[in-house]
Backbone as CSV, one residue per row, in Angstrom:
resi,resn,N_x,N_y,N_z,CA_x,CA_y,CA_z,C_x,C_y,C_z
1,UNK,17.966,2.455,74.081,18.246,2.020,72.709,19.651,2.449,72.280
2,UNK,20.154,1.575,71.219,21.697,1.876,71.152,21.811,2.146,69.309
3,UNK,21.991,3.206,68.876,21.966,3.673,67.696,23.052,2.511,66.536
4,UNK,22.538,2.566,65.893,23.271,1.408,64.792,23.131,2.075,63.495
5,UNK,24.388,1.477,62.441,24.100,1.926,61.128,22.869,0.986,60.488
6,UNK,22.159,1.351,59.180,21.755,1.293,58.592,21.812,-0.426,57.513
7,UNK,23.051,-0.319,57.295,23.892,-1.017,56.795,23.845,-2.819,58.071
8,UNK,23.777,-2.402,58.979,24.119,-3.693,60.127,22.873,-3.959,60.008
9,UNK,21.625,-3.333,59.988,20.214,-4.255,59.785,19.992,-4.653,58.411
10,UNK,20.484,-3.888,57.336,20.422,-4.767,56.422,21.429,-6.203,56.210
11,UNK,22.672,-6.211,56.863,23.596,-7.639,57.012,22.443,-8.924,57.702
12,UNK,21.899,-7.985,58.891,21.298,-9.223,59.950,19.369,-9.250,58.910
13,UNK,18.834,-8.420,58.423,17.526,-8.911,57.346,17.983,-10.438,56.478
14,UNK,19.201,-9.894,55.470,19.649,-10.931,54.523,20.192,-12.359,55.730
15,UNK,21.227,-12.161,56.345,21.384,-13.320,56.996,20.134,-14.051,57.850
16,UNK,19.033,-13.816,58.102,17.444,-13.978,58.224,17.261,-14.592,57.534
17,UNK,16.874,-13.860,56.146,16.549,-14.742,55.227,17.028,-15.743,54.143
18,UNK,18.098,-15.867,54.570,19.281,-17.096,54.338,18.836,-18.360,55.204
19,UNK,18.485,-17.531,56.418,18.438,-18.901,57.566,17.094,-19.338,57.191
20,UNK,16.178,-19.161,56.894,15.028,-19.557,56.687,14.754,-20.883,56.560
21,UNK,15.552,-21.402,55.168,14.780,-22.634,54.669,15.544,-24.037,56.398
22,UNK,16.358,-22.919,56.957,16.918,-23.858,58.254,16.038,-24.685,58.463
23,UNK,15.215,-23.451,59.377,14.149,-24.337,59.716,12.402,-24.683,59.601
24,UNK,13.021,-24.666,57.825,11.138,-25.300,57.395,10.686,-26.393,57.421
25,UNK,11.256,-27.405,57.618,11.242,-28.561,57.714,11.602,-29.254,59.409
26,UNK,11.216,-28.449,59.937,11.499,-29.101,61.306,12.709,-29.183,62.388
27,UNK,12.541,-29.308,63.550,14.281,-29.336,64.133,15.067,-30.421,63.437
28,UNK,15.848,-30.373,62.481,16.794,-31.152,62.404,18.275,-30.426,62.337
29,UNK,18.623,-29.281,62.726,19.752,-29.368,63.004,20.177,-29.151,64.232
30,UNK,21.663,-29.578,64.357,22.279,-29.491,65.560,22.905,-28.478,65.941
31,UNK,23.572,-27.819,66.747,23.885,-26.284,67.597,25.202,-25.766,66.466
32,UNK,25.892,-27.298,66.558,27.005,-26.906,65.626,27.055,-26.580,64.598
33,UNK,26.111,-27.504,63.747,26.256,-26.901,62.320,24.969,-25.871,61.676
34,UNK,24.318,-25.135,63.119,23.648,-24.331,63.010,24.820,-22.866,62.674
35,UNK,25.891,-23.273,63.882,26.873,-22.078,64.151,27.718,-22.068,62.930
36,UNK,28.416,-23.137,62.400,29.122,-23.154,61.398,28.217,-22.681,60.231
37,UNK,27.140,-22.393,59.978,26.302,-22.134,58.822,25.960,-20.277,59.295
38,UNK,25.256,-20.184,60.254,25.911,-18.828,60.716,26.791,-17.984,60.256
39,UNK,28.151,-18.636,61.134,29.324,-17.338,60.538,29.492,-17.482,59.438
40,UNK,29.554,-18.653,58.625,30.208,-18.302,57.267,28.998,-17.130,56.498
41,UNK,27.916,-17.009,56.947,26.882,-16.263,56.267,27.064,-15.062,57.009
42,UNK,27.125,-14.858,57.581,27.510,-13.582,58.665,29.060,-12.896,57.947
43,UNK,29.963,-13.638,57.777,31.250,-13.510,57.370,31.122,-12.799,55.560
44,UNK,30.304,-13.119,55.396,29.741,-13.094,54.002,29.020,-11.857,53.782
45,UNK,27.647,-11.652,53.882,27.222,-10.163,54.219,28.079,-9.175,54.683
46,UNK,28.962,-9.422,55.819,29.896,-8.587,55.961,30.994,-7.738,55.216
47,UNK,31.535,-8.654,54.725,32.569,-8.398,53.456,31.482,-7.380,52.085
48,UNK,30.670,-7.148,52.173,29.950,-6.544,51.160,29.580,-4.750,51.178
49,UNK,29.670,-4.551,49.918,29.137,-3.269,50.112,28.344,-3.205,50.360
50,UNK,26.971,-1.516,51.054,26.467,-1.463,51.244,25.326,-1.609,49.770
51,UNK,25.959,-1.161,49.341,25.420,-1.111,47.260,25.326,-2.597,47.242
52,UNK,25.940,-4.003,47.574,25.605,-5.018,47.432,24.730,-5.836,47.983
53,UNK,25.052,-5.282,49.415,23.408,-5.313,50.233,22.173,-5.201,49.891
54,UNK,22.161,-3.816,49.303,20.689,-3.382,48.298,20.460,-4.748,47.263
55,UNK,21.586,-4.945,46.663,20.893,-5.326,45.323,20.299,-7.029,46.092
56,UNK,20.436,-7.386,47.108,20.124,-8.475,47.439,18.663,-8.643,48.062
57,UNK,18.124,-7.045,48.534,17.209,-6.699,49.206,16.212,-6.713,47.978
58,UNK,15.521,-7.410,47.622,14.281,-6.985,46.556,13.092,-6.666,45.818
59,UNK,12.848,-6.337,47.380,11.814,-5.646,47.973,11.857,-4.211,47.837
60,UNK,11.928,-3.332,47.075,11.930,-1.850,46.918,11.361,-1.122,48.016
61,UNK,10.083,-1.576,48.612,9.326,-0.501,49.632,10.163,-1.203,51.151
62,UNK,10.699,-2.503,51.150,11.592,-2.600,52.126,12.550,-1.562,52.324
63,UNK,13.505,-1.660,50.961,14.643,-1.401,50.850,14.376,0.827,51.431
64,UNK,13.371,0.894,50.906,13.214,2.173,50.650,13.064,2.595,52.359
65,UNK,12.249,1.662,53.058,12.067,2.058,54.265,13.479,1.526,55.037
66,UNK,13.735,0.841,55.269,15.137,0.829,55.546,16.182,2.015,55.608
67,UNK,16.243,2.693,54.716,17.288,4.047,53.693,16.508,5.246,54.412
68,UNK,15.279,5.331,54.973,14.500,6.100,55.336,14.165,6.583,56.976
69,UNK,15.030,5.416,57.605,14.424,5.543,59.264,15.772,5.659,59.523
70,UNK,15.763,5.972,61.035,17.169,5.872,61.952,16.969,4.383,62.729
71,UNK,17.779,3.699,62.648,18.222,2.191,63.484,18.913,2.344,64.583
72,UNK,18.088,1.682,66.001,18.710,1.565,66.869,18.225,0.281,67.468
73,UNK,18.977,-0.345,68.403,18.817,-1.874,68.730,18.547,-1.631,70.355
74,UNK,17.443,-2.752,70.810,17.283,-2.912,72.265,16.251,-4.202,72.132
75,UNK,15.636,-4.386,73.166,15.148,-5.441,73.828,13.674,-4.717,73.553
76,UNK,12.988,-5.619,73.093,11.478,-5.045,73.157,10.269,-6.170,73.579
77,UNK,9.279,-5.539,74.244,8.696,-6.916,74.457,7.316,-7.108,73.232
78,UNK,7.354,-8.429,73.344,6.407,-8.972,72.201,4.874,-8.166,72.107
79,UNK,4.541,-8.145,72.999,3.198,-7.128,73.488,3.148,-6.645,73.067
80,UNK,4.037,-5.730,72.282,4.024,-4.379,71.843,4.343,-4.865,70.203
81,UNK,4.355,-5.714,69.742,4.581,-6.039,68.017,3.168,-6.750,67.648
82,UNK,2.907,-5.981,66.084,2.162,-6.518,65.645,2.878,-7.604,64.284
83,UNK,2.340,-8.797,63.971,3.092,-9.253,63.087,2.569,-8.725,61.665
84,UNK,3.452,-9.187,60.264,2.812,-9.135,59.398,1.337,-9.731,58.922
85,UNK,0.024,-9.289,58.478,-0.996,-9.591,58.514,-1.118,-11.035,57.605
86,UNK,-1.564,-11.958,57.891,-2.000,-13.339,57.142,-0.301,-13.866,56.930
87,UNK,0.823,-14.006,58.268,1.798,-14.288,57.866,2.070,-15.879,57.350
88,UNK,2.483,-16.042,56.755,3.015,-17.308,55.976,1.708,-17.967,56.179
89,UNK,0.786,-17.520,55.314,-0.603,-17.753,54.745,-1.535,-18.279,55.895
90,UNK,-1.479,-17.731,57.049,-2.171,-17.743,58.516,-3.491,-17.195,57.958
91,UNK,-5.050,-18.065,58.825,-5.935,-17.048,58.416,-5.931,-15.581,59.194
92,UNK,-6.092,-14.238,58.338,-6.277,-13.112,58.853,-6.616,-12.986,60.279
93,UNK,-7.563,-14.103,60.754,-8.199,-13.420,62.203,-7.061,-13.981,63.056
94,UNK,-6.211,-14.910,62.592,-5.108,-15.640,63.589,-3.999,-14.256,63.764
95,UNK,-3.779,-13.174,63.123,-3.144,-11.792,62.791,-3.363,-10.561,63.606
96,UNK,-4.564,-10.937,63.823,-5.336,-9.608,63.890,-4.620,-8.400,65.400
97,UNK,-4.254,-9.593,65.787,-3.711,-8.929,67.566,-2.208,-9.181,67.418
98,UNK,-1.810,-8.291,68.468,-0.100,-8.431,69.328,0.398,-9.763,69.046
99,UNK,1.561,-10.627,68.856,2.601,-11.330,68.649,1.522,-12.321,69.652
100,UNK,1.564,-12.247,71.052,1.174,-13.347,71.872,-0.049,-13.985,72.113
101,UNK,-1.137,-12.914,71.048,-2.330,-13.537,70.676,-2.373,-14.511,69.271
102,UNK,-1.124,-13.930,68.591,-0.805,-15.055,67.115,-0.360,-16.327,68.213
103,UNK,-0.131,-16.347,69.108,1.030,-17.080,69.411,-0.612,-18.151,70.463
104,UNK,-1.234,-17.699,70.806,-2.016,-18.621,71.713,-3.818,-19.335,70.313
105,UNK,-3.677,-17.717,69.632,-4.410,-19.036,68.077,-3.546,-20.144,67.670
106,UNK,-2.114,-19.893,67.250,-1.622,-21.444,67.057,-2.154,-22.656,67.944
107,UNK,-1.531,-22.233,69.214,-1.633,-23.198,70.450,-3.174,-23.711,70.084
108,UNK,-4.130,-23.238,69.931,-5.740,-23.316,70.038,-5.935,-24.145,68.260
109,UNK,-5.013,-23.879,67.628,-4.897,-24.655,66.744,-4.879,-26.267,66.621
110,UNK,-3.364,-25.837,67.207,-2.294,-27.661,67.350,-3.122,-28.542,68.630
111,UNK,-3.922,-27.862,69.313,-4.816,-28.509,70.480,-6.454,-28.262,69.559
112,UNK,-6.512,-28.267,68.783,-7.680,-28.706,67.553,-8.956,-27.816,68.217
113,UNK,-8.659,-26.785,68.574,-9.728,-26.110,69.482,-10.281,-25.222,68.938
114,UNK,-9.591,-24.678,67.171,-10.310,-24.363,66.304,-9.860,-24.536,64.665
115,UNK,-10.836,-24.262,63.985,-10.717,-25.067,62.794,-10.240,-23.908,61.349
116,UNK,-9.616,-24.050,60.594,-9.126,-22.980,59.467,-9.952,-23.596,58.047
117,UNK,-9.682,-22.800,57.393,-10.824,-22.918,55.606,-9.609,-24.224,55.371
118,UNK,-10.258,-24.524,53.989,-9.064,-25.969,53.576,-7.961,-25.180,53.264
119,UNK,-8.380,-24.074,52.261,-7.646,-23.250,51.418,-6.043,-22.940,52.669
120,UNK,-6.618,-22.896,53.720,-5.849,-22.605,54.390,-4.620,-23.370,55.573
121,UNK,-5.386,-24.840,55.540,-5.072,-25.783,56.423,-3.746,-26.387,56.216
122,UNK,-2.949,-26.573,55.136,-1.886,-26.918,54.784,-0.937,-25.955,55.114
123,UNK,-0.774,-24.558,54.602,-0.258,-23.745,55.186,-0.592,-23.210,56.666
124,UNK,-1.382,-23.281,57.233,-1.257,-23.264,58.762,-0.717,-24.794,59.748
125,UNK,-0.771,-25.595,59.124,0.334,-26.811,59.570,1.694,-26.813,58.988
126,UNK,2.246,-26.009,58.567,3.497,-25.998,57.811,4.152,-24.602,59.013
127,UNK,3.225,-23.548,59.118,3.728,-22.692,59.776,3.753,-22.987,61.172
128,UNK,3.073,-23.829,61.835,3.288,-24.560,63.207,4.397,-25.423,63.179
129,UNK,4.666,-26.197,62.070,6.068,-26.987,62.290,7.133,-26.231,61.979
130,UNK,7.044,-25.323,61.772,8.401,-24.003,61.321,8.247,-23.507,62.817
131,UNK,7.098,-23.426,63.572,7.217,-22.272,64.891,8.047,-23.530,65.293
132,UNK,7.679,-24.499,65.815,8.412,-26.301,66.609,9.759,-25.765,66.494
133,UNK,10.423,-25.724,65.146,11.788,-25.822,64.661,12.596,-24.932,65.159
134,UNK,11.621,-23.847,65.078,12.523,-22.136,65.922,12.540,-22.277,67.330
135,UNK,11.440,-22.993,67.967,11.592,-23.078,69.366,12.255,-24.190,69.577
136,UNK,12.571,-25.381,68.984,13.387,-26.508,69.458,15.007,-25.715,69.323
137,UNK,15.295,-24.466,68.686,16.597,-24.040,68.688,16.437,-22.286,69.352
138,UNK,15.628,-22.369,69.682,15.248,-21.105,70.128,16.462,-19.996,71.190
139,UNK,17.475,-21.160,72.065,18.530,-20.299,72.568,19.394,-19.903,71.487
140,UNK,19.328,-20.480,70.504,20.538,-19.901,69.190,19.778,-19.063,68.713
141,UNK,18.642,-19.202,68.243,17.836,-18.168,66.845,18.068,-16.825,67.812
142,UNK,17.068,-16.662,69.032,17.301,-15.544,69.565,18.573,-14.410,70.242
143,UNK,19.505,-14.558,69.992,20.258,-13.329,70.264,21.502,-13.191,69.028
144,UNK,21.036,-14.153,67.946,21.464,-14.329,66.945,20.761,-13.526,65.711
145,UNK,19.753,-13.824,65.969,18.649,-13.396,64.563,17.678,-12.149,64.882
146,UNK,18.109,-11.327,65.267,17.146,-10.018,66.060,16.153,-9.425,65.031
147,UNK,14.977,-9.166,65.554,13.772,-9.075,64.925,14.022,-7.356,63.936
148,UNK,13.525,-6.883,63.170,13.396,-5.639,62.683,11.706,-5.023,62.665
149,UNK,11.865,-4.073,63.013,10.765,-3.887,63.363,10.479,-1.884,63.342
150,UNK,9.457,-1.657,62.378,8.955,-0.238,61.985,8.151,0.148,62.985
151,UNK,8.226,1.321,62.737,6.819,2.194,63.197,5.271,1.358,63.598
152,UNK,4.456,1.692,64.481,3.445,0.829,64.252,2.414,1.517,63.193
153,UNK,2.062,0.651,62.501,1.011,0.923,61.625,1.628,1.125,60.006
154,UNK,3.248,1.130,60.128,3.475,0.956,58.827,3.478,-0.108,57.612
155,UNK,3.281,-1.365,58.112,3.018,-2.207,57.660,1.450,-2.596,57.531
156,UNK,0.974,-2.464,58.929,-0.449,-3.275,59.554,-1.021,-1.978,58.667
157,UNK,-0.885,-0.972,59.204,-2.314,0.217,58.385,-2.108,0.439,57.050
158,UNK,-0.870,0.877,56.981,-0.766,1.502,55.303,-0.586,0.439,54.471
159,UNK,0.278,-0.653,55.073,-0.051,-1.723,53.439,-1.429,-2.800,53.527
160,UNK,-1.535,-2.896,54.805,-3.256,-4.329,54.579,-4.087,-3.672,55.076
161,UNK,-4.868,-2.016,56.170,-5.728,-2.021,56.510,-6.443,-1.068,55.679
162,UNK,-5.421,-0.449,54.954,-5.985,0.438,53.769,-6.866,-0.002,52.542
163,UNK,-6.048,-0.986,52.709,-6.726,-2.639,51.328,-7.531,-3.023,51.862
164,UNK,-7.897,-3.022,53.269,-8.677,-4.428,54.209,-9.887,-3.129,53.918
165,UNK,-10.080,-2.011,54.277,-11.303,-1.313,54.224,-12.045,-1.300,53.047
166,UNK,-11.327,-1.260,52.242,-11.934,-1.223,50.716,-12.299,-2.292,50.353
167,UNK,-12.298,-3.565,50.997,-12.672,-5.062,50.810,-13.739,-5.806,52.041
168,UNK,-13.668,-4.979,52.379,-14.400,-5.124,53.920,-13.798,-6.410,54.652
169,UNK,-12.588,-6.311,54.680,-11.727,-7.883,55.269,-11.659,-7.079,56.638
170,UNK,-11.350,-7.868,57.797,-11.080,-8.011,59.210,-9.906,-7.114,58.877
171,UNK,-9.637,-6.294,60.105,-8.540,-4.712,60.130,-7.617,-5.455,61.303
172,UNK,-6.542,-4.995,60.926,-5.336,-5.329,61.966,-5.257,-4.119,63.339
173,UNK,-5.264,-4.521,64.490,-5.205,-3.922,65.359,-3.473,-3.003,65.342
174,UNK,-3.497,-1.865,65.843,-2.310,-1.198,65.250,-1.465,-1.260,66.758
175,UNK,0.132,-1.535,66.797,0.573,-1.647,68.465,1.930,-0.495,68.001
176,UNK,2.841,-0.696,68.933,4.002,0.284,69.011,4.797,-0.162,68.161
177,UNK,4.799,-1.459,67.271,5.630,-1.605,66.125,5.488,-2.733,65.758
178,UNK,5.528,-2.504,64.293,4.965,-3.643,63.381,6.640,-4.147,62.765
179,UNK,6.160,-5.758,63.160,7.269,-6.394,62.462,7.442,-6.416,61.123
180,UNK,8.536,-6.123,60.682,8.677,-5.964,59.052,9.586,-7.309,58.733
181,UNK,10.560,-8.047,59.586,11.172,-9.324,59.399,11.127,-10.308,61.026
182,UNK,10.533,-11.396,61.043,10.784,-11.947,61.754,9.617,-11.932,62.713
183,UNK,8.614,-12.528,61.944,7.259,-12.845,62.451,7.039,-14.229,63.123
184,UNK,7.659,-14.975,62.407,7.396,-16.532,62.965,8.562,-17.153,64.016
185,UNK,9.813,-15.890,63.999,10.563,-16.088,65.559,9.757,-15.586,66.265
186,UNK,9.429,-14.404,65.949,8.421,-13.930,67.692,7.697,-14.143,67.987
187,UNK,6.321,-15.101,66.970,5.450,-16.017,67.281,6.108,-17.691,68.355
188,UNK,6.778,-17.731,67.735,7.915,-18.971,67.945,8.602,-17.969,69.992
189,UNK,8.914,-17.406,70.029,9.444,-16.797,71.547,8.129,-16.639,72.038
190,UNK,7.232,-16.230,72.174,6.199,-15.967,72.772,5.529,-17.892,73.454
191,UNK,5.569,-18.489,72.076,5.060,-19.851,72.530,6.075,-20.363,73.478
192,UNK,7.519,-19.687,73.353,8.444,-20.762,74.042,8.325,-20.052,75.878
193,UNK,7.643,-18.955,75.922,7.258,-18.201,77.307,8.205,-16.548,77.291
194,UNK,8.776,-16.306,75.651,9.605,-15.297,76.343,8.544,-13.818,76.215
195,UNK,9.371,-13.262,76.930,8.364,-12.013,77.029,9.138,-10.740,75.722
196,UNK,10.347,-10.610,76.091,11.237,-9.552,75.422,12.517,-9.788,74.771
197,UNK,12.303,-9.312,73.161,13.574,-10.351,73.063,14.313,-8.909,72.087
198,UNK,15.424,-9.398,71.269,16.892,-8.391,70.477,16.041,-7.693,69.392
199,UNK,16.020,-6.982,69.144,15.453,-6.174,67.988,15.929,-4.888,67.771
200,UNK,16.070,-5.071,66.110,16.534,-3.433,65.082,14.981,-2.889,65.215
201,UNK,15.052,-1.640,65.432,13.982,-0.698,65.731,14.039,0.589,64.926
202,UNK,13.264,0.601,63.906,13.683,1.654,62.913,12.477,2.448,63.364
203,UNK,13.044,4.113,63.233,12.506,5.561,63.804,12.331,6.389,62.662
204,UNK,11.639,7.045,62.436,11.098,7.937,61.458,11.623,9.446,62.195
């Protein structure tokens, strides 16, 4: 692992979630004006204070955990991430396991091999054509857009399994680190066959 400031995972979180609305709607862009949309956003975060960073972050228990760990960057494999629980309104049990079990419920999805509540069916076809979009650009997103990723169980235990017990909802299985940004790229790499991909790795 290669130690990084603090400050460089918050540039690459915000430029994340800039790129987002890229690709909600499907592959439609091209390499180029993926890249030209890139740097100027990259170029942008950069030029900023770290104080301006924050105020863009607005998420407080993000921001707080962020300010709180040591950052260092390496290659991690998916196996070992749990995603955020019920991500982009997934049912819970599609959650429950490692990145490459979210990643083979889709598949078991889009091949109609199992069925979601209604409540839920619109948003689980919206988040399959967002995974399409990341994997139809998937050599750019990945060594571009590197995952961030906590402690395990700081997300999965202390914010949904603590809630999930007291409700008697399905419990998230806990792995070596829970994604805190960038759930539906590593759902999205796993479907496309990768095993290990760029990730900020924050240490307590």
């Amino acid at each position: 692992m290669i130690k990084v400031p603090r400050r460089e995972v918050k540039v690459y979180f915000l430029l994340a979630d800039a790129g987002k609305e890229l690709f909600a709607q499907g592959p439609i862009f091209n390499k180029r004006e993926l890249e030209e949309y890139y740097s100027y956003m990259l170029g942008a975060y950069n030029k900023m204070e770290e104080g301006e960073l924050n105020e863009r972050i607005t998420n407080n228990v993000r921001l707080n955990r962020y300010d709180n760990m040591d950052w260092h960057k390496a290659n991690i494999k998916l196996e070992e991430m749990g995603s955020w629980p019920e991500m982009k309104g997934l049912p819970i049990e599609f959650t429950t396991g490692n990145i490459p079990e979210v990643a083979r419920m889709i598949n078991k999805f889009k091949k109609r091999e199992i069925e979601v509540s209604k409540d839920r069916l619109e948003k689980t076809k919206r988040c399959a054509k967002k995974l399409d979009s990341i994997i139809a650009n998937v050599d750019f997103v990945r060594p571009n857009f590197p995952l961030i990723l906590f402690p395990g169980g700081e997300v999965r235990e202390k914010d949904y399994n603590n809630h999930a017990r007291k409700n008697a909802k399905p419990l998230c299985e806990i792995f070596q680190y829970d994604i805190d940004d960038g759930s539906e790229r590593a759902v999205s790499y796993s479907l496309a066959g990768l095993k290990d991909v760029p990730c900020y790795v924050g240490i307590r």
